[in-house]
N, C-alpha and C positions, 0 to 999 in steps of 0.2 A: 276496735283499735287496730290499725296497720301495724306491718311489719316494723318498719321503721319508728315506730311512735307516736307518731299523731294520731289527734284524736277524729274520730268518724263522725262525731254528731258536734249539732251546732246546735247550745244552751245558752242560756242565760247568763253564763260567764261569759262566752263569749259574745253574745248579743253586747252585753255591759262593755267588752273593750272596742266591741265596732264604735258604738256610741260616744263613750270618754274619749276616743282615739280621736274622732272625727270634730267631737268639740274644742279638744286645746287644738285641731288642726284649723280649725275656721276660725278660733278664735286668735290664732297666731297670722291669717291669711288675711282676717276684719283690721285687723291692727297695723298693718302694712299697708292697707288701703293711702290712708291720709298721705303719708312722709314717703312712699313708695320704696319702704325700708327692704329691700332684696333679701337680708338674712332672714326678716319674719316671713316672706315667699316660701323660701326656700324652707324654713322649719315646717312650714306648714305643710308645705309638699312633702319633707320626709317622710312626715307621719304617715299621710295616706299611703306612699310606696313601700313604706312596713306594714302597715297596714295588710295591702294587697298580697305581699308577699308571706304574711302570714297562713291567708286562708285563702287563695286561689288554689284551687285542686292538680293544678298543674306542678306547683310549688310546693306539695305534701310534703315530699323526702325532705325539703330546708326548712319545714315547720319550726323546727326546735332553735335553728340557728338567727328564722327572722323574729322569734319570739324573744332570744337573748338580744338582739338588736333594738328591738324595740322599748323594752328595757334602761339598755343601757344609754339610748337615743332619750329617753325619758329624763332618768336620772343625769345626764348631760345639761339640758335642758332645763331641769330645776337648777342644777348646783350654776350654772351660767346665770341665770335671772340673780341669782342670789349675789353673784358677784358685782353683775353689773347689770338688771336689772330695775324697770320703774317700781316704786311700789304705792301701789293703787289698787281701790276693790276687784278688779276685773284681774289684776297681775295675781291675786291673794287666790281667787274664786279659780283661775288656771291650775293655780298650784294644786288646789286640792282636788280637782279633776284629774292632774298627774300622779299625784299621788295613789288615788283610786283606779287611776290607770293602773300603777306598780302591781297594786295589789292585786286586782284581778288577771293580769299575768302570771303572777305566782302560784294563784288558786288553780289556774287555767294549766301549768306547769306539773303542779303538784296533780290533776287530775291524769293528763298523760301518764305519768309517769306510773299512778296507782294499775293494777292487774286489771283486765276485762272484768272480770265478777266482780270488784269489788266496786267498781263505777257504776255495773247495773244495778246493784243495791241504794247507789248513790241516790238517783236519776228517776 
């Protein structure tokens, strides 16, 4: 673990948020395809640029900040579908990819935050 907080190694947590990330982002980007809907572009694009800014090594010291973004970018995202949102198996099957997103952010959260020694026992 760095000074700043982030984390040094790249697990399974966060393998799981490259993936979940990447899928409501193609899945948001598929979807825009047809009606060349610029919001689902552009959601899609978010993701991947929190994404990036999560875990580009350049970007380490904002780790914590593009992880609450990412987050809250999330949770945005649900709570908008919900308002005015399709609902269909693929808008259902998103959701709970975001969802799973959340959580593994939080896992991912909660392991920063734990002490060096206690993540080697983790891992």
């Amino acid at each position: 673990m760095t000074a700043e907080g982030t984390q040094s190694r790249f697990g399974i947590v966060q393998w799981a948020i490259v993936v979940l990330t990447l899928t409501t982002a193609l899945i948001h980007i598929w979807l825009a395809v047809p009606d060349t809907m610029v919001a689902f572009y552009l959601n899609g694009a978010g993701y991947i640029a929190l994404l990036i800014a999560l875990y580009l090594p350049q970007l380490s010291r904002w780790q914590r900040l593009a992880r609450i973004g990412l987050v809250g970018y999330t949770l945005l995202t649900i709570v908008l579908w919900i308002l005015i949102g399709a609902q269909n198996p693929l808008a259902y099957a998103d959701k709970l990819v975001e969802v799973l997103l959340v959580i593994a952010l939080g896992l991912e959260w909660r392991q920063a935050a734990a002490p060096a020694s206690v993540q080697d026992r983790v891992q």
